[in-house]
C-alpha beads as a LAMMPS data file, in Angstrom:
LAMMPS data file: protein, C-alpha beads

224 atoms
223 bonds

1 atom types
1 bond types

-500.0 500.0 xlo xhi
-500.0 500.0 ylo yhi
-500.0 500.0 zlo zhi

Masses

1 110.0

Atoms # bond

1 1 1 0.000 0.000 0.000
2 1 1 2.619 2.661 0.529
3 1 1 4.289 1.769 -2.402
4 1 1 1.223 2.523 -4.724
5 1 1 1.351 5.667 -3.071
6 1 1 4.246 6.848 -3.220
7 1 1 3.865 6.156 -7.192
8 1 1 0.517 7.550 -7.489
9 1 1 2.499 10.949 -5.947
10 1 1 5.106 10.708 -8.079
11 1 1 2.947 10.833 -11.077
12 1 1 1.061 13.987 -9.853
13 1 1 3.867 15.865 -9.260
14 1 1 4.934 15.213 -12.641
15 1 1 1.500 16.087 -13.794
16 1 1 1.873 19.214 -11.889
17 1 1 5.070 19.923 -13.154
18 1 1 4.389 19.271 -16.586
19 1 1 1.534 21.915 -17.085
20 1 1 3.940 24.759 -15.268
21 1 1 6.543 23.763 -17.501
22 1 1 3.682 23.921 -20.376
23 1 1 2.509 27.248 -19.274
24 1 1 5.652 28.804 -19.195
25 1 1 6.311 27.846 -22.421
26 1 1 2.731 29.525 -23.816
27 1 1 3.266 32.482 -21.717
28 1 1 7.210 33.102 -23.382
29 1 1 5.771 32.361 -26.771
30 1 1 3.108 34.933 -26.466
31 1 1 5.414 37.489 -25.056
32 1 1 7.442 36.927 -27.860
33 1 1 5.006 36.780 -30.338
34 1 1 3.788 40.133 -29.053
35 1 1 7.407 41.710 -29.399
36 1 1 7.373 40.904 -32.895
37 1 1 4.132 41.881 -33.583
38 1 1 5.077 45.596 -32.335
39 1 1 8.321 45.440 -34.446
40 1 1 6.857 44.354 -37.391
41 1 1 4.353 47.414 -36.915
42 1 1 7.157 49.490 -36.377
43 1 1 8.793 48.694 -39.591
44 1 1 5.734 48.809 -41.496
45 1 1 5.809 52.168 -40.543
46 1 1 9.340 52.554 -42.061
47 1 1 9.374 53.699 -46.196
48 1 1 10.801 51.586 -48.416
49 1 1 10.506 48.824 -45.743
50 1 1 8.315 45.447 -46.601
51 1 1 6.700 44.148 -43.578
52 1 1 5.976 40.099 -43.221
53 1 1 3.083 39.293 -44.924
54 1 1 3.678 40.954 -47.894
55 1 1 1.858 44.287 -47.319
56 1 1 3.660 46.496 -50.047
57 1 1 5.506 48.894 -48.379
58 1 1 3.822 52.826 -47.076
59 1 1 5.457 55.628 -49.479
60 1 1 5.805 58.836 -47.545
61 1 1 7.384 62.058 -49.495
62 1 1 10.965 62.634 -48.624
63 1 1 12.213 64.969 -45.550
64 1 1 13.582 68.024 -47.078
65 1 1 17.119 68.155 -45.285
66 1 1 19.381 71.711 -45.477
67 1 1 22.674 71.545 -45.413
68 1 1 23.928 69.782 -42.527
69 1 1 22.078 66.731 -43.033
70 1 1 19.436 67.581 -40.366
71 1 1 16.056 67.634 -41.151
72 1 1 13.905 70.550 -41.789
73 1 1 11.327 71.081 -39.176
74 1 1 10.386 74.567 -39.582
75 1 1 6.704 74.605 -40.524
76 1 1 5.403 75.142 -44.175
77 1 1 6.005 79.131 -45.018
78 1 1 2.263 81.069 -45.127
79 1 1 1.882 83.225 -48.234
80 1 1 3.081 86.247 -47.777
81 1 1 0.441 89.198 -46.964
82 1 1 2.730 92.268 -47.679
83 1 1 1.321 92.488 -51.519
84 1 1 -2.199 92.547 -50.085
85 1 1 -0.832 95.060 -47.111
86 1 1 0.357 97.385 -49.697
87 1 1 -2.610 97.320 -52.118
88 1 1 -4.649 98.267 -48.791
89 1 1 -2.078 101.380 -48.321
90 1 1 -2.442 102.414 -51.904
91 1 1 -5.992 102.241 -52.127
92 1 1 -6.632 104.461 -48.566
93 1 1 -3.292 107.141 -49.919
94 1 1 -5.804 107.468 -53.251
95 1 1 -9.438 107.789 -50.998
96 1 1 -7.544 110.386 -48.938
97 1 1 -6.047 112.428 -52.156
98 1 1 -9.403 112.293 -53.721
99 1 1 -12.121 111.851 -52.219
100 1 1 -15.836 113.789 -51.718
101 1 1 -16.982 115.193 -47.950
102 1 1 -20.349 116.981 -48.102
103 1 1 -20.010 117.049 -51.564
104 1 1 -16.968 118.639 -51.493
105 1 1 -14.039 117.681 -53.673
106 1 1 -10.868 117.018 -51.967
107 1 1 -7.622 116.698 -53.995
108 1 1 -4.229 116.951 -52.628
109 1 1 -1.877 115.828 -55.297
110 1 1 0.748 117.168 -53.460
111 1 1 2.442 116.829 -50.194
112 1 1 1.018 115.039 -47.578
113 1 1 -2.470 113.162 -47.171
114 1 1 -4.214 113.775 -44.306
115 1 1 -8.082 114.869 -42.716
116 1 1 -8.675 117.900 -42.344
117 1 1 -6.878 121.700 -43.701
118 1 1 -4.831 123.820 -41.743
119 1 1 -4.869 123.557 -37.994
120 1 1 -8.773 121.827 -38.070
121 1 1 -7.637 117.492 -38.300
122 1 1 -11.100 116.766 -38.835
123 1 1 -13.110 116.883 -41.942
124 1 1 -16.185 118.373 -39.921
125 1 1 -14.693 120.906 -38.082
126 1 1 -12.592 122.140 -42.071
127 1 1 -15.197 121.457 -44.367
128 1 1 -15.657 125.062 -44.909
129 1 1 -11.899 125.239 -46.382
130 1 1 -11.691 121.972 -48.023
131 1 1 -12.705 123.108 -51.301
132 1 1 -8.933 124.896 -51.553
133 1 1 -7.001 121.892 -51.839
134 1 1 -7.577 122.223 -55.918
135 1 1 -5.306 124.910 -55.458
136 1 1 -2.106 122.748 -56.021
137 1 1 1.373 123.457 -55.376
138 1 1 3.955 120.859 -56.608
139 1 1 6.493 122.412 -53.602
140 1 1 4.450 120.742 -50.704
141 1 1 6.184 117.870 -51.858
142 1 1 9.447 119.232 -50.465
143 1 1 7.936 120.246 -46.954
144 1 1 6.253 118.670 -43.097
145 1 1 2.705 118.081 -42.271
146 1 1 3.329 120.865 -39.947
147 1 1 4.827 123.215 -42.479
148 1 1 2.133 122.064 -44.980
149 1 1 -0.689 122.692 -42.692
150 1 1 0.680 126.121 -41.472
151 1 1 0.570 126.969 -45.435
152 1 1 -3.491 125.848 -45.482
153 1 1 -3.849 127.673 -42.279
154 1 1 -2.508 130.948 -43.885
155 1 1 -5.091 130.106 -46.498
156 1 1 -8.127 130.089 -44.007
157 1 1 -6.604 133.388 -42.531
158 1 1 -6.929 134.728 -46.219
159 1 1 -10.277 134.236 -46.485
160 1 1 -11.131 137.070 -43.920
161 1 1 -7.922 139.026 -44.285
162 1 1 -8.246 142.706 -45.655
163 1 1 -8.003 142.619 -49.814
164 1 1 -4.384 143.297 -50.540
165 1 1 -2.911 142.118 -47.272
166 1 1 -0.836 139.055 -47.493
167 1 1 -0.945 136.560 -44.590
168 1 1 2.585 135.251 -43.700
169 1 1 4.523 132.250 -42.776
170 1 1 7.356 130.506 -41.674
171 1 1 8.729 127.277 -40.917
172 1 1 12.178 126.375 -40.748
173 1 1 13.686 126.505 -44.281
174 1 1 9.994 126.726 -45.844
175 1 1 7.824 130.025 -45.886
176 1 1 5.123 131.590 -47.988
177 1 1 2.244 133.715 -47.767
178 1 1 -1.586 134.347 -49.341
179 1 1 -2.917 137.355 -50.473
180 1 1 -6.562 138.123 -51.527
181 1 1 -6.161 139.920 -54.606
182 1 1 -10.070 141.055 -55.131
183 1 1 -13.519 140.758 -53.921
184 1 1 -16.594 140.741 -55.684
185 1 1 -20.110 139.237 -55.951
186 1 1 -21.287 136.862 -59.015
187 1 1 -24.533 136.847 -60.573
188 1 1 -26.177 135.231 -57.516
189 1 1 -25.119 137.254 -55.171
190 1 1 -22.197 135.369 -53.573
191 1 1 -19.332 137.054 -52.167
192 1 1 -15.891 135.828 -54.398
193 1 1 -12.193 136.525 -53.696
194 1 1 -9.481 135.816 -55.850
195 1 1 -6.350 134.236 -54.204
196 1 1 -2.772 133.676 -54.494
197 1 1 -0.892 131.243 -53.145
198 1 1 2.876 131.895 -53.138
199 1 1 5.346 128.997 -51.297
200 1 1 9.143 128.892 -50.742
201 1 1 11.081 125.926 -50.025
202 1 1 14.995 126.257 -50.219
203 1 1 15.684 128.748 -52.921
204 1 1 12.329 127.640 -54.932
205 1 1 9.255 129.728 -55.050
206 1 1 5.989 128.375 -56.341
207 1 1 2.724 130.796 -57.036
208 1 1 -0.798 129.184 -57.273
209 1 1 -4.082 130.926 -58.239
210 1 1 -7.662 130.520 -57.742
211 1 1 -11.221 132.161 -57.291
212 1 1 -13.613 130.664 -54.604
213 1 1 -16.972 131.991 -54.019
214 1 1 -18.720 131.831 -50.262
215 1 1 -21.663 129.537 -50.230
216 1 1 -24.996 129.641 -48.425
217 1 1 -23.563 126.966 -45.958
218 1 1 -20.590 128.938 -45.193
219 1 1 -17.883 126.439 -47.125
220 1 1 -16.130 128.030 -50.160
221 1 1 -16.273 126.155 -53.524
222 1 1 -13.506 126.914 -56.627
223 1 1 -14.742 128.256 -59.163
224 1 1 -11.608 128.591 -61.229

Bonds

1 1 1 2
2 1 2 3
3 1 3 4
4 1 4 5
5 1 5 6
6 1 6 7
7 1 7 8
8 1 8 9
9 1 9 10
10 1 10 11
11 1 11 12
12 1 12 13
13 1 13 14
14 1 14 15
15 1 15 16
16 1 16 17
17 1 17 18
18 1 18 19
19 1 19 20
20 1 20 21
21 1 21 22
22 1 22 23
23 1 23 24
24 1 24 25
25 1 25 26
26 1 26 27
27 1 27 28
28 1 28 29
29 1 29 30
30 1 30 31
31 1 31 32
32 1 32 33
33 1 33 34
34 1 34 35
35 1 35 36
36 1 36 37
37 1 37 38
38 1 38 39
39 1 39 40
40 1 40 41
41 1 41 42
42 1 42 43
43 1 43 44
44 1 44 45
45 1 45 46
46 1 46 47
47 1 47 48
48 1 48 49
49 1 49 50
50 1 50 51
51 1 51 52
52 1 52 53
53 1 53 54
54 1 54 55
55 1 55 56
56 1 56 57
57 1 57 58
58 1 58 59
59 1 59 60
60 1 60 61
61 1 61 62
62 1 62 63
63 1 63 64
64 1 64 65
65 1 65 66
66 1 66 67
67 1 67 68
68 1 68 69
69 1 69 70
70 1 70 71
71 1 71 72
72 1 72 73
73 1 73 74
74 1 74 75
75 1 75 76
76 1 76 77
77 1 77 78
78 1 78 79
79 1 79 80
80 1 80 81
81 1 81 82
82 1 82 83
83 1 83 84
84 1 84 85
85 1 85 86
86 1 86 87
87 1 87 88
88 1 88 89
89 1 89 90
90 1 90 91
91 1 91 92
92 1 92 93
93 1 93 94
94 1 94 95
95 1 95 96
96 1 96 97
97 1 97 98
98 1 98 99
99 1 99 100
100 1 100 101
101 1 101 102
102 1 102 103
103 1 103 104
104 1 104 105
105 1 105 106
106 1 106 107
107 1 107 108
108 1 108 109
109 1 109 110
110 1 110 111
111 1 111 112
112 1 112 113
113 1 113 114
114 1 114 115
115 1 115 116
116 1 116 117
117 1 117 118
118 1 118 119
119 1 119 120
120 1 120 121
121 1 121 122
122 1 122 123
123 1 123 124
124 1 124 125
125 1 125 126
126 1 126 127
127 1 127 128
128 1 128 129
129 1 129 130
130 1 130 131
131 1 131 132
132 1 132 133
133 1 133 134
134 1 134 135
135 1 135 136
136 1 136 137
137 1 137 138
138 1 138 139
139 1 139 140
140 1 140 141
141 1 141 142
142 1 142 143
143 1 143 144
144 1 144 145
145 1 145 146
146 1 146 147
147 1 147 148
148 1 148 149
149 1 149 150
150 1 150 151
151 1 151 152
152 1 152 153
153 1 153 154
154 1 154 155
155 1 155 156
156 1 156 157
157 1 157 158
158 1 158 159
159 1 159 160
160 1 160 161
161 1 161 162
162 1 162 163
163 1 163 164
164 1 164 165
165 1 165 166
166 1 166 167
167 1 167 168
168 1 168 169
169 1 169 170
170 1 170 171
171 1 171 172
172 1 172 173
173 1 173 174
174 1 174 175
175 1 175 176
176 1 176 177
177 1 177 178
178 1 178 179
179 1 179 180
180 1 180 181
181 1 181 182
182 1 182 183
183 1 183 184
184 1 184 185
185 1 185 186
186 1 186 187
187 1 187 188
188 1 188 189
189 1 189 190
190 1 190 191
191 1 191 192
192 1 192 193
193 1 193 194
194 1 194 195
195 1 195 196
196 1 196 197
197 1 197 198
198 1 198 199
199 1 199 200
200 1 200 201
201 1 201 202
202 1 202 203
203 1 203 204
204 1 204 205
205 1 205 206
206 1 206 207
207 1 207 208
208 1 208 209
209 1 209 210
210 1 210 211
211 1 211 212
212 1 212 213
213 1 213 214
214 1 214 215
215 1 215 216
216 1 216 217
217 1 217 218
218 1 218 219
219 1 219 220
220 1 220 221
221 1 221 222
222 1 222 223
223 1 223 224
């Protein structure tokens, strides 16, 4: 009776050991098999590379490299806006040369571009004088905003000024003055002045002319 025992022991330890031995053995395979399962994925991944299995290889464009054998990683470049930027300039430096307020044409083709005439920066508060910026001189060109505006506010001056009496000014190396030569009244009964416009810029002197008649709303309007 022992005997058979002992044997009958024996063989279930064997048993025993036999199925951790087996399960082991599963356990290492799988590992393994998932190892190569993540490689293989891995170099599917890789161009150029075939993967087991025979799924044809993934084409992916080729990394632009600079010199120095380093990839490039900036990002893509964005199209550039500065063309668009400086059509946007243009067009608002042409709306402010010419342009309408009140029905009032405003054209500065020379010097600067702004709102406004003479020491008033808004349309509103200069529409009276705007009219006067048909009377062009080609030697604002050569002057400030400041000087330039001191020039239209000698204008504005001119419009009350006695007949004959010029109204001075002077800016640094720029200076002129505006004298209204005559007053009368036109057919419908408005009161007219004729001006000139004299401006001197380093040696030069420009002379402009014009006639404006006072309307019923108190702005002036060219009349030649």
């Amino acid at each position: 009776m022992r005997l058979g025992s002992l044997l009958r022991q024996c063989v279930g330890a064997l048993v025993i050991v036999s199925m951790l031995i087996l399960s082991a053995v599963n356990a290492l395979a799988d590992r393994n098999g998932y190892r190569n399962a993540i490689r293989n994925a891995a170099r599917a991944e890789r161009p150029g590379v075939r993967p087991p299995g025979g799924r044809p290889p993934i084409n992916r464009p080729p990394i632009n490299r600079p010199p120095g054998n380093r990839p490039d990683l900036r990002p893509p470049a964005r199209p550039s806006i500065n063309a668009g930027a400086a059509a946007v300039r243009a067009q608002i430096r042409h709306n402010a040369r010419h342009r309408y307020y009140r029905n009032i044409a405003i054209k500065r083709r020379y010097g600067h571009w702004y709102h406004g005439y003479g020491g008033y920066h808004q349309d509103n508060d200069a529409f009276k004088w705007l009219a006067f910026t048909a009377i062009s001189l080609k030697l604002l060109d050569m002057v400030n905003e400041e000087q330039q505006r001191r020039h239209e506010q000698a204008m504005i001056d001119a419009t009350s000024a006695r007949i004959g009496v010029p109204v001075t000014w002077r800016d640094g190396n720029a200076s002129g003055r505006v004298i209204a030569l005559n007053e009368t009244r036109n057919n419908e009964g408005l009161m007219c002045r004729e001006f000139q416009q004299e401006i001197r810029v380093g040696g030069r002197t420009e002379d402009g002319f014009g006639t404006a008649c006072l309307q019923p709303d108190g702005a002036w309007k060219i009349v030649n």
